[in-house]
C-alpha positions in Angstrom: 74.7 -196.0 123.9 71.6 -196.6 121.7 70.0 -192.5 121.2 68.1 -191.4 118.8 70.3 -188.0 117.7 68.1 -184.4 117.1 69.1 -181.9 114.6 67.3 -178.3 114.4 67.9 -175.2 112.5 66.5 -172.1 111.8 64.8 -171.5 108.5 63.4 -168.0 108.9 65.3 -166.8 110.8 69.1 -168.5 109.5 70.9 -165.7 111.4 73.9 -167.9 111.6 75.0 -169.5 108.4 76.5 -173.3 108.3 76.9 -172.8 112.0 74.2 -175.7 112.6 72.8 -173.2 115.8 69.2 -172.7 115.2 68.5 -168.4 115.9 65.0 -167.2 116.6 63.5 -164.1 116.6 61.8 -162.5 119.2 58.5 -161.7 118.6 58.1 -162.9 115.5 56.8 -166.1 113.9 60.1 -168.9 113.4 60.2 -171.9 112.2 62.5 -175.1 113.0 63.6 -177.3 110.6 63.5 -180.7 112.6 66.0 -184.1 111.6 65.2 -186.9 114.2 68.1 -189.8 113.6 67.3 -193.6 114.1 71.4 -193.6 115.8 70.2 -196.5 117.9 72.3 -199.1 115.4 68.8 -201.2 114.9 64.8 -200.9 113.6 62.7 -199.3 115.7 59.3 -200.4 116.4 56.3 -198.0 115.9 53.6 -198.6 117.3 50.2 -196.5 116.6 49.0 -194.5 119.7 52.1 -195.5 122.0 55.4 -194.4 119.9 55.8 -190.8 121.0 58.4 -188.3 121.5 57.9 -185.6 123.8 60.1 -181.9 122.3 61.0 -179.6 125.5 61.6 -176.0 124.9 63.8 -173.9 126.7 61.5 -171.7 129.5 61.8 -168.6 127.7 60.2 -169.8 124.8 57.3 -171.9 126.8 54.5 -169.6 125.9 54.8 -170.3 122.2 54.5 -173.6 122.5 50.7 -173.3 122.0 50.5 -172.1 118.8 53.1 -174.1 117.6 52.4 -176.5 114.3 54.0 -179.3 112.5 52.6 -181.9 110.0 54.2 -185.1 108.9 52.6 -188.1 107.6 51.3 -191.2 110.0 52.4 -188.5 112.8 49.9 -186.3 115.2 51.4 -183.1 117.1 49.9 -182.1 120.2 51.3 -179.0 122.4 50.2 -179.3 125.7 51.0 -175.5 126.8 53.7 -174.5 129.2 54.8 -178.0 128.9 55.9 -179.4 125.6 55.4 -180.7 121.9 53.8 -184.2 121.8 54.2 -186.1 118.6 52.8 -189.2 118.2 52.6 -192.2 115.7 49.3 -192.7 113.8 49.9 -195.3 111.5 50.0 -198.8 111.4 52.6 -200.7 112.9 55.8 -201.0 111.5 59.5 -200.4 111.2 61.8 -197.2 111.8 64.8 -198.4 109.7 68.6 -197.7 111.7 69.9 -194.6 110.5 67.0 -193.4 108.6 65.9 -189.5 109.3 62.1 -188.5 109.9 62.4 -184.6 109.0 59.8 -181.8 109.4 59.1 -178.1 110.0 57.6 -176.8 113.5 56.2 -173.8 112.3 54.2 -170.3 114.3 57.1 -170.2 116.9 56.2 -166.6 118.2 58.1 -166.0 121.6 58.4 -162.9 123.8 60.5 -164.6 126.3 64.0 -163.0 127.1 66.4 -163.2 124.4 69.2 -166.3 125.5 70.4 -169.5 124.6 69.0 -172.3 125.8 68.5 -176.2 124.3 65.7 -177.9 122.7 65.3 -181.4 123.7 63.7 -184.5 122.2 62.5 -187.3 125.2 61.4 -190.5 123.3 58.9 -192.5 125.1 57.6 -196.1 125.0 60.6 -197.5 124.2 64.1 -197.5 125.8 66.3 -195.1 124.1 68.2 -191.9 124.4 66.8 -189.0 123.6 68.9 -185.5 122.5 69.2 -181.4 122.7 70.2 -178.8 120.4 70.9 -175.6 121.5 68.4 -173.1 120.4 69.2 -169.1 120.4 66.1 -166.4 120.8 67.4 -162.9 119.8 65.8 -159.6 118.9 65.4 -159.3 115.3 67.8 -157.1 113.1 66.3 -153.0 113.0 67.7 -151.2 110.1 68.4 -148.1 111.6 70.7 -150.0 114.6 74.5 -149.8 114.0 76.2 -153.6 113.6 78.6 -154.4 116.7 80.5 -156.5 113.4 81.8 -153.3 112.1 83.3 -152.1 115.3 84.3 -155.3 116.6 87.3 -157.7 115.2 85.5 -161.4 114.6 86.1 -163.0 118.3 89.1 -165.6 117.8 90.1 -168.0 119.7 94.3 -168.4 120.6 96.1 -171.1 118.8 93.0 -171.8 116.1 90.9 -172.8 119.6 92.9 -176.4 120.1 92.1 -178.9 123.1 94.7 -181.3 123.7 92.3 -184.8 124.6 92.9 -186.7 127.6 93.1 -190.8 128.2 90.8 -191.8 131.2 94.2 -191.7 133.7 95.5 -188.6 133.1 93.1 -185.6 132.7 95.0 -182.6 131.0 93.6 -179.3 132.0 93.3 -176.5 128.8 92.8 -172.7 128.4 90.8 -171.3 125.5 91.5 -167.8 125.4 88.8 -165.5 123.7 90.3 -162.1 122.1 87.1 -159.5 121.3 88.8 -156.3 120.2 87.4 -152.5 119.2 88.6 -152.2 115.9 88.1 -148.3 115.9 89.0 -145.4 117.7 86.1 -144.3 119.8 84.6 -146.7 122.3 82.0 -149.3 121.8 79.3 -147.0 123.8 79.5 -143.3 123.2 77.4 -141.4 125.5 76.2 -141.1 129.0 72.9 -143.1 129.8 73.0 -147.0 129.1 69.2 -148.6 129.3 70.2 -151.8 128.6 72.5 -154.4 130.2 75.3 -155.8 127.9 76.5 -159.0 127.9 78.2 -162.1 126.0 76.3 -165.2 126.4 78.9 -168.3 125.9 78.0 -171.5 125.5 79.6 -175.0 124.2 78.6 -178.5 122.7 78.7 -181.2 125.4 77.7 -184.7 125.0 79.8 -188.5 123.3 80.9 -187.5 120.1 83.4 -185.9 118.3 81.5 -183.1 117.4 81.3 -182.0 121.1 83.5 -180.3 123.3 83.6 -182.8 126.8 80.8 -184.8 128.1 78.0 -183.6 130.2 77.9 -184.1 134.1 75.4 -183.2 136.7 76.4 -180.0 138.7 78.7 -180.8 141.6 79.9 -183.5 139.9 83.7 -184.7 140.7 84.3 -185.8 137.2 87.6 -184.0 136.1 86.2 -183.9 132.6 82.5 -182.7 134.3 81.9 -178.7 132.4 81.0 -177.3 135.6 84.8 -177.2 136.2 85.2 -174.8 133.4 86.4 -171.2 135.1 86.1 -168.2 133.0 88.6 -165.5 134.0 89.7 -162.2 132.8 92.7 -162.4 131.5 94.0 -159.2 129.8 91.1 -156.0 130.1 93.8 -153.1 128.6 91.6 -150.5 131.2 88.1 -151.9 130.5 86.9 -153.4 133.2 85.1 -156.6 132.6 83.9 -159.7 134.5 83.1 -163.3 133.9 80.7 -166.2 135.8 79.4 -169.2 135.1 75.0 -169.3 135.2 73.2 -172.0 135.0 70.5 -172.3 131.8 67.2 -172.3 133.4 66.1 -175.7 131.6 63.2 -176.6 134.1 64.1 -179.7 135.1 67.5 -180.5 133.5 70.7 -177.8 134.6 73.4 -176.8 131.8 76.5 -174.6 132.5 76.2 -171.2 130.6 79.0 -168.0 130.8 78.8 -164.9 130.9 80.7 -162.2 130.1 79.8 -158.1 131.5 81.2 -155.2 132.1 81.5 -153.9 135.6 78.9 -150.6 136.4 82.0 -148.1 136.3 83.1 -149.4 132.9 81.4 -146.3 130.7 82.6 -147.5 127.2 82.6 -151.1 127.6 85.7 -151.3 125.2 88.0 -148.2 124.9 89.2 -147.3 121.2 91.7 -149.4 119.8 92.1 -151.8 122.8 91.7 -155.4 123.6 89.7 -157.8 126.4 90.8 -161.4 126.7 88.8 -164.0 128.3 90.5 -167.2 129.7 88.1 -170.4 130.0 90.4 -172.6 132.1 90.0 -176.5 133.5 88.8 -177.8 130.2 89.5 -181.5 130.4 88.1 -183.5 127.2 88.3 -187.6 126.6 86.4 -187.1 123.7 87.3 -188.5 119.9 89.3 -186.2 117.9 87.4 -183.5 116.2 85.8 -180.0 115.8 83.1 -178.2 118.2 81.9 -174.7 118.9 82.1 -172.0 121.0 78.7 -170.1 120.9 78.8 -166.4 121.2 75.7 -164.2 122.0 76.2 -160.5 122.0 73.1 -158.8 123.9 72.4 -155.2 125.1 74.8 -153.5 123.3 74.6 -149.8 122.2 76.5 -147.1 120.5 75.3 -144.0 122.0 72.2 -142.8 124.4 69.9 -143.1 121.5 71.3 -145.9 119.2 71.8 -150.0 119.5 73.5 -152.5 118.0 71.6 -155.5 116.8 71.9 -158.6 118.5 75.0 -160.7 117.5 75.6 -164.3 116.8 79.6 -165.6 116.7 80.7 -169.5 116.4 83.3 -169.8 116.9 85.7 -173.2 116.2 87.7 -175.2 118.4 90.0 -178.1 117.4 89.8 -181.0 119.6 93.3 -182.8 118.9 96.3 -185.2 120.3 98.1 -183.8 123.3 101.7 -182.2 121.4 105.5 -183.7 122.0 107.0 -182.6 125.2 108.6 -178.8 125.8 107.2 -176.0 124.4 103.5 -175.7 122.8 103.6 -172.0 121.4 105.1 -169.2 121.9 102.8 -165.6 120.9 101.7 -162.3 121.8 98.4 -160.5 121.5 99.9 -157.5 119.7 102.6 -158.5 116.9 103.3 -155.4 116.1 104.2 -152.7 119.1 103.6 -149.1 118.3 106.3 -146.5 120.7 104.0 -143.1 120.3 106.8 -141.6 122.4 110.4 -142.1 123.2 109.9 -142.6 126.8 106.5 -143.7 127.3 106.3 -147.0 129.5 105.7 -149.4 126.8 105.6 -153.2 127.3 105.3 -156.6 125.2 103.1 -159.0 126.3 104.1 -162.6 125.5 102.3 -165.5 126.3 103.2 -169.3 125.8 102.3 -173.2 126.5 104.2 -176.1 127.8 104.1 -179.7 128.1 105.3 -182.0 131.0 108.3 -179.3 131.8 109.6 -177.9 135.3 111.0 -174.1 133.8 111.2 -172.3 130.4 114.1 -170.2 130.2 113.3 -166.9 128.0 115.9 -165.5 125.5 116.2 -162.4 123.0 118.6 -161.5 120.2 119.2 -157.9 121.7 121.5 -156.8 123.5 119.3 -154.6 126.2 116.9 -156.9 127.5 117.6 -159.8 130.0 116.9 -163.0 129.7 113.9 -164.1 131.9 113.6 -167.8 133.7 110.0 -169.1 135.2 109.6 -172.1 137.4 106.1 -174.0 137.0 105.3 -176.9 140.5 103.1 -178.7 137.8 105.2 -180.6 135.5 103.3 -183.4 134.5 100.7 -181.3 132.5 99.7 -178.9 130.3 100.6 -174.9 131.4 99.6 -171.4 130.4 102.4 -168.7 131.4 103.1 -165.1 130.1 105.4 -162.1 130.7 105.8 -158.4 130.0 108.5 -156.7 128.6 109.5 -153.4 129.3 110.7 -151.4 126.4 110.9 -147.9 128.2 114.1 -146.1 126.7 114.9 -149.0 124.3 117.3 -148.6 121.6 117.3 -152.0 119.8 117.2 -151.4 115.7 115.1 -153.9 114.1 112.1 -156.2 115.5 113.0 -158.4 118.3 113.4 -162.0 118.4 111.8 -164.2 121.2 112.7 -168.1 122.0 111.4 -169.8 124.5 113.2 -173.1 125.9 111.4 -175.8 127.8 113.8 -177.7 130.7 113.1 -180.5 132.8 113.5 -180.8 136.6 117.2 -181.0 136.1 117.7 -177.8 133.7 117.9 -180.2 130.3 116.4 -178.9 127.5 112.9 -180.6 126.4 111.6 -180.4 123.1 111.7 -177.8 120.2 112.2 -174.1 121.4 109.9 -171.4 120.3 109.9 -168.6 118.7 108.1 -165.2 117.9 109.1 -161.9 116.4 107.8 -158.4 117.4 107.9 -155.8 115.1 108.3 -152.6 116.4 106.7 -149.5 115.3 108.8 -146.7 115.9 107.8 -142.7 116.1 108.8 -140.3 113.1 110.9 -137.5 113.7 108.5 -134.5 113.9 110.4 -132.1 111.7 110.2 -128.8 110.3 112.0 -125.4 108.8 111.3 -121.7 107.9 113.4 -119.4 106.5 114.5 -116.1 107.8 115.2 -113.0 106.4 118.8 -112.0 105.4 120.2 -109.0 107.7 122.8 -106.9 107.7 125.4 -107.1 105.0 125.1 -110.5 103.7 122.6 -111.9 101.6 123.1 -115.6 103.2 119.3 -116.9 104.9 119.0 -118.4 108.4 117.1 -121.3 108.2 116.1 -122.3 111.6 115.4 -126.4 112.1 113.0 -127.9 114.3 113.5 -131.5 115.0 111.7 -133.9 118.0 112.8 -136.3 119.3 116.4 -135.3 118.3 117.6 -138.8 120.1 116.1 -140.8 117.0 117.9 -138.6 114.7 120.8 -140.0 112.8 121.6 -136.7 110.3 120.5 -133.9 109.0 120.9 -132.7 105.8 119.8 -129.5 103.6 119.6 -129.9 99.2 119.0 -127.1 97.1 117.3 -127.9 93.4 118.7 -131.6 93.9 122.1 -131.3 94.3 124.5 -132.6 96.7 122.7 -132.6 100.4 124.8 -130.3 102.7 125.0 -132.4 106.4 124.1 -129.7 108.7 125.5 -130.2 112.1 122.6 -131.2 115.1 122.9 -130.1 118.5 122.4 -133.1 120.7 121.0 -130.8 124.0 118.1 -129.5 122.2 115.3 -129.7 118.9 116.0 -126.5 117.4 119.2 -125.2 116.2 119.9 -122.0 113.3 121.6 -123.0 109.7 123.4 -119.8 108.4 124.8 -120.9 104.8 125.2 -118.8 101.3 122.8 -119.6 99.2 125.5 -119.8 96.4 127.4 -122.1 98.6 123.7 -124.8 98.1 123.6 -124.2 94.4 127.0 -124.0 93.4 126.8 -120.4 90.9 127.2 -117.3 91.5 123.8 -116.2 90.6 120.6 -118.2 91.1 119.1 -117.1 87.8 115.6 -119.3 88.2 115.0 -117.8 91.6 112.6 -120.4 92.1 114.1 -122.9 94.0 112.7 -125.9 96.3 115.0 -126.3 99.8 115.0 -130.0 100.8 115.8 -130.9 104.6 115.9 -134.6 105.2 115.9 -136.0 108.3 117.7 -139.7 108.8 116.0 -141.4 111.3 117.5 -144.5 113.6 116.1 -148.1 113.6 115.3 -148.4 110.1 112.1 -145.7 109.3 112.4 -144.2 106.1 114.1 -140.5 106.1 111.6 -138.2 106.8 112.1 -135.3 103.7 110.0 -132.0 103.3 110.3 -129.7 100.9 109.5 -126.2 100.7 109.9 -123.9 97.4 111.3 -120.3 97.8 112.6 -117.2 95.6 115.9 -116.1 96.7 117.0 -113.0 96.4 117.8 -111.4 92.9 120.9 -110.4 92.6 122.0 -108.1 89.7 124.9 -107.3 87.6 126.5 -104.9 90.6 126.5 -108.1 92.7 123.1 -106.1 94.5 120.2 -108.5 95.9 116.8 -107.3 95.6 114.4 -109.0 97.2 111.2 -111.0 95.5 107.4 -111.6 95.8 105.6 -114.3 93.3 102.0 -113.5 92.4 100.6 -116.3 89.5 103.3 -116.3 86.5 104.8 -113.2 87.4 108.2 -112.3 90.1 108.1 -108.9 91.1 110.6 -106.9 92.8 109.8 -106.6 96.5 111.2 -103.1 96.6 111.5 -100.3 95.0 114.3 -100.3 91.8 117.0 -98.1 93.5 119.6 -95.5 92.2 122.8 -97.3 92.7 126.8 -95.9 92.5 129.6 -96.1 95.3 128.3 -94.0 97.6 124.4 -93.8 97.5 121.5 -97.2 96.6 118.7 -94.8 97.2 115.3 -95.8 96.0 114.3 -94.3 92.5 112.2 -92.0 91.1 112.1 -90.6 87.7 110.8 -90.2 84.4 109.2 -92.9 82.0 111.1 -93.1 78.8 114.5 -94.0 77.3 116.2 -93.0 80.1 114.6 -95.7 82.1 114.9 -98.3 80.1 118.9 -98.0 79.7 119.0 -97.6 83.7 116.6 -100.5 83.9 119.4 -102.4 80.8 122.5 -101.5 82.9 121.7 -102.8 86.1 119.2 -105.9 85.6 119.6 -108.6 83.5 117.8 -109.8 80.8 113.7 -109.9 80.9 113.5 -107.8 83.9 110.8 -104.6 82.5 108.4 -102.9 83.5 104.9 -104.4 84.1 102.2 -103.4 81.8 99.0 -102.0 83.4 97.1 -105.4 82.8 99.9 -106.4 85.2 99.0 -103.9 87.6 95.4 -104.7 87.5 95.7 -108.9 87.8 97.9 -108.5 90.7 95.7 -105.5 92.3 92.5 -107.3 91.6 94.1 -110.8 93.1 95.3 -109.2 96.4 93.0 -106.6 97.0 93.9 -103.9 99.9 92.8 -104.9 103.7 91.7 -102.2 105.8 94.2 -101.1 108.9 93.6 -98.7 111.2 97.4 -97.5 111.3 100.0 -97.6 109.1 101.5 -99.8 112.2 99.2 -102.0 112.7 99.8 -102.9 108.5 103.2 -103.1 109.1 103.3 -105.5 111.9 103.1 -108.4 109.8 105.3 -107.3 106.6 107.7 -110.8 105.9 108.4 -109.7 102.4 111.5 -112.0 102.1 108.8 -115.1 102.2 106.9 -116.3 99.2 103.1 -115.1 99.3 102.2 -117.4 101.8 98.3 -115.1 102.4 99.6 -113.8 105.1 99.5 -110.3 103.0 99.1 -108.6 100.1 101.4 -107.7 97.5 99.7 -104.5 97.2 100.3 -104.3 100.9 104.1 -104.6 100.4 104.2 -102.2 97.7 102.8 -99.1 99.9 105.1 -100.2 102.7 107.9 -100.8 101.0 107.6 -97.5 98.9 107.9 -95.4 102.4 106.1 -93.1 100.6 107.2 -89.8 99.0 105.9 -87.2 96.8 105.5 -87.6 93.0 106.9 -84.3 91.6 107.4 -83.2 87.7 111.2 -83.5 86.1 112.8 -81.9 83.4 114.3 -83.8 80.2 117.8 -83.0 81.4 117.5 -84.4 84.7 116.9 -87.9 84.2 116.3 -89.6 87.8 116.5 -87.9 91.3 116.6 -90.0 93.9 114.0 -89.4 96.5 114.5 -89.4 100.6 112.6 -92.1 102.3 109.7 -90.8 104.1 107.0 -92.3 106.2 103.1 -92.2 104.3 102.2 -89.3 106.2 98.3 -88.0 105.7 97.5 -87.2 102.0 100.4 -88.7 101.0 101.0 -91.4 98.3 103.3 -93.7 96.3 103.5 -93.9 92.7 104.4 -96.6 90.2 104.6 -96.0 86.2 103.5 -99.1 84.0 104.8 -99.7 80.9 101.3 -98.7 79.4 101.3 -95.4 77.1 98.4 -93.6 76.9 96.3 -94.5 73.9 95.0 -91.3 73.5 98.2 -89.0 73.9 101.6 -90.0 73.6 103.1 -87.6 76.0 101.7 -89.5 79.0 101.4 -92.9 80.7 99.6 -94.8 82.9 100.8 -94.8 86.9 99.4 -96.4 89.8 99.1 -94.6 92.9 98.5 -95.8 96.6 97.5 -93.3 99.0 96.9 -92.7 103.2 93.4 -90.6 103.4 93.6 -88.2 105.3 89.8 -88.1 106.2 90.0 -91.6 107.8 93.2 -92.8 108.2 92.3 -95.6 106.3 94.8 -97.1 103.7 92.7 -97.2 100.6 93.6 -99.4 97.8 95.2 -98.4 94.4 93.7 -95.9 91.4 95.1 -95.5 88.3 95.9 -92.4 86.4 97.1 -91.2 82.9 100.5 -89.0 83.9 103.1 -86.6 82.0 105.8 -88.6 81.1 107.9 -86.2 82.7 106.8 -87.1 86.1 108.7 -89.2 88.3 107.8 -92.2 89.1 109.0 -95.1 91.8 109.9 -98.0 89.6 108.8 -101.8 90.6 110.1 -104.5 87.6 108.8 -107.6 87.1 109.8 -110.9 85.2 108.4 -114.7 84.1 108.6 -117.2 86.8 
């Protein structure tokens, strides 16, 4: 076919790089970069005042045809308006040589016609040739303060790298391009209430003889079963959006061309949920075109992101691999989503699979576990190219490992055809949700509960509880429930008598089934102190410093009564006999960092205050050290000894009104050596507030409660 072969693109506006689709903006003034082809395989005559060629433009762009301007030498341009771009030959008669281009620019292409796709075409006239169209794409310019529908949506693709398997004359084969457009991000593409404009997908192919195109064209209601009008868009997978597709028809003037397009329906709010998928089918594609690779055309229109923001108009192309129909059997095997993700146990989670086969009656569907079933599926046309799919249900499934898919092709008598195929699914399973606290020790012992919470407890494969990195201890897991109590010595997890550090990090690690990574958390802690008469005492850190969270008692066979008495020598060889080394007394600079870092809260009631008290937990902010003092002290007069009674023990009283607690520091007093600094904590009386500490310079023959502290 002799034609003369048209080639436009956009130079303003090149919204679409090496894509060869010429975009125009709206509104604005475009220009074309023009390339007519001499593709008639001889010279053309040109012949002044009679050589013309007539350029079409689509109707929405007709009222810029008017203003429209091109120059190129030895030819006139003329728009009639409405109508078209005449350009005619001026100069003196001569050749157009085969295969030679005549390039030039139409420039002041302003159009306010609704944004589309449509084509340009080139009509020559006094002579008998072919003339040509290029699709041409109006849009609404880019606005800087619109979001970008790129960085919300995944780049459309096309299943299988977009191949079509060509046909011979006698035996059309039907194919399926399948179009996957999914929302990359967790919200939906539209987030608000009120949409005021009307989104679409505008989809549009090449048709015409050559390679580069994707079938030929065909008037509508043409029987040809390679015709584009056959071409059904469907929705294939929607995942809950709700989605529709149709084929339109260009609105060319005098010349039809198949267009599709892609909406939601009204009741779809979001038009893509977060995270989720729509998949278009485009089905009865027949091609007897040369080998090769074409477009798919993708216009995004109308979309916004909330009531008051859009997206800017968006221009995909897409490509599509025209090739040789495959061997017979199986063409591929696949799945939309690779990688399944089982939030929970026992939701109803499924695997979508999809394949292709050639010339085969039945594909017979295996798996390498040993749960799931295989699946057999019967197709009446044999003698042609098929699309099929299935779900799998993976409720309750306890495969470990990804799962292995092959598909085998069969002919009408069972036999295998072809090479199977295959596809693995990885699956992504849950963590184990898992946590601890520790309890405080009651009664006689000094061992911790430690009370476990683990969900789901079916995807548990052990426990096991580590102290300082040392052996893990498997703890034993109640298969009825999540939460079970761990009662062990603390000696037992460290292997000494004594834990001398009392810093120590608890480990629980959690081994989980079908290959995730053990799930480990650890949580630091200061055990008990326990002394040289085999006593614990229980601890509070604050900074650098471990402080006794009780009062340092009086202790013999019969009575461990908290202590007061007098600061001196006396103390220190009680303080010597029971507590090991570097346990003292803290210095008044002590008292004051740890006063000033967890200042007093106000309580109505020494109740109320009380409520909370967890002094067997590291300062976790729940309270004060300060706090814990005062509680913990029970209050209790201070009261003047004498030098021959060395400690009394005091009876363990509730802080009554003008009562208080006192502390001695190691701190003399600077300015007289008989007396020492104390801290006391009182209950006011006027208010029945709990005020915080004072300090005060006392005879060293006072008695005092004594709190020790020690270096982390």
């Amino acid at each position: 076919m002799k034609k003369i072969t048209l080639s436009i693109s956009g130079i303003t506006t090149p919204a679409v790089k090496n894509s060869g689709i010429a975009t125009l903006y709206r509104g604005q003034d475009c220009s074309l970069k023009v390339d007519l082809q001499n593709t008639t395989g001889g010279d053309i005559d040109l012949q002044n005042g009679s050589t013309t060629f007539s350029f079409r433009f689509p109707k929405a762009m007709e009222d810029s045809i008017a203003g429209m301007k091109a120059q190129l030498q030895d030819w006139v341009f003329n728009p009639v308006p409405k109508k078209h771009l005449m350009m005619t030959y001026s100069g003196s008669n001569s050749k157009w040589p085969a295969d030679k281009t005549l390039s030039f620019t139409i420039n002041k292409i302003n159009s306010k016609g609704d944004a589309g796709q449509d084509y340009v075409r080139v009509s020559p006239s006094g002579f008998n040739y072919e003339g040509d169209r290029q699709l041409v794409i109006l849009t609404d310019p880019p606005v800087e303060s619109n979001a970008k529908l790129s960085d919300v949506l995944n780049v459309p693709t096309l299943d299988q790298n977009g191949a079509i398997f060509i046909s011979k004359p006698n035996d059309p084969l039907k194919n399926t391009l399948f179009l996957n457009i999914k929302n990359k991000m967790e919200d939906p593409i539209f987030k608000g209430d009120n949409r005021t404009d009307a989104p679409k997908i505008l989809v549009s192919f090449s048709f015409g003889e050559t390679a580069d195109d994707l079938c030929q064209m065909a008037p509508k209601g043409s029987n040809q079963p390679n015709s584009p009008w056959n071409i059904n868009p469907s929705v294939e997978v929607s995942e809950g959006n709700d989605w529709h597709a149709t084929m339109v028809t260009m609105d060319s003037g005098d010349t039809q061309y198949p267009q599709w397009k892609l909406e939601p329906q009204s009741g779809n709010k979001g038009l893509i949920k977060g995270l989720s998928n729509v998949t278009f089918g485009f089905d009865n594609i027949v091609s007897m075109l040369p080998k090769g690779h074409t477009q798919m055309i993708l216009h995004f229109i109308g979309f916004q992101q909330s009531d008051t923001k859009k997206y800017d108009p968006w221009v995909q192309v897409l490509d599509i691999n025209k090739t040789d129909p495959p061997p017979r059997g199986v063409v591929y095997l696949t799945s939309d989503e690779p990688v399944v993700t089982i939030p929970n146990w026992n939701d109803n989670v499924k695997v979508k699979l999809k394949w292709a086969i050639f010339q085969s009656h039945k594909v017979e569907l295996l798996n390498n576990t040993k749960t799931l079933p295989p699946l057999y599926f019967s197709y009446s046309d044999d003698s042609s190219l098929v699309h099929g799919g299935a779900e799998i249900d993976l409720k309750g499934f306890t495969q470990r490992g990804d799962i292995s898919f092959t598909l085998y092709a069969k002919d009408g008598n069972g036999g295998n055809v072809g090479k199977p195929g295959q596809f693995e699914i990885t699956l992504n399973y849950p963590d184990v949700d898992a946590s601890f606290e520790l309890e405080e020790p009651s009664g006689s012992t000094n061992n911790p509960k430690i009370k476990v919470n683990i969900s789901p407890i079916a995807l548990v494969d052990g426990v096991y509880l580590g102290l300082n990195g040392g052996s893990p201890l498997p703890l034993p897991v109640n298969q009825k429930g999540n939460q079970f109590i761990f009662e062990n010595d603390y000696h037992t997890l460290s292997n000494g008598r004594n834990l001398i550090s009392l810093k120590n990090t608890l480990e629980l690690s959690v081994k989980q089934k079908y290959g995730n990574d053990p799930v480990v958390i650890q949580q630091i802690f200061y055990a008990p102190y326990i002394n040289k008469n085999n006593n614990p005492y229980k601890v509070i850190v604050d900074g650098d410093k471990i402080w006794l969270a009780e009062n340092f008692r009086f202790e013999n066979s019969q009575i461990k009564m908290p202590l007061q008495i007098m600061w001196g020598d006396s103390l220190r060889s009680y303080i010597n006999s029971q507590m090991e080394e570097g346990w003292r007394l803290p210095t008044q600079q002590e008292w004051d960092d740890m006063a000033r870092l967890n200042s007093l809260p106000s309580y109505t009631s020494l109740a109320e205050w009380e409520k909370s008290d967890t002094p067997f937990l590291p300062d976790s902010g729940e309270q004060s050290l300060s706090k814990r003092l005062l509680i913990q002290a029970k209050g209790g007069y201070g009261y003047q000894g004498t030098q021959n009674i060395p400690f009394i023990p005091s009876p363990v009283q509730a802080v009554g009104a003008n009562q208080f607690a006192g502390f001695w520091t190691a701190t003399e007093d600077k300015k007289d050596s008989n007396r020492a600094i104390a801290y006391l904590f009182a209950n006011n009386a006027l208010d029945g507030q709990l005020v915080a500490f004072n300090r005060r310079s006392c005879p060293k023959n006072y008695c005092f409660f004594i709190r020790l502290v020690r270096a982390v």
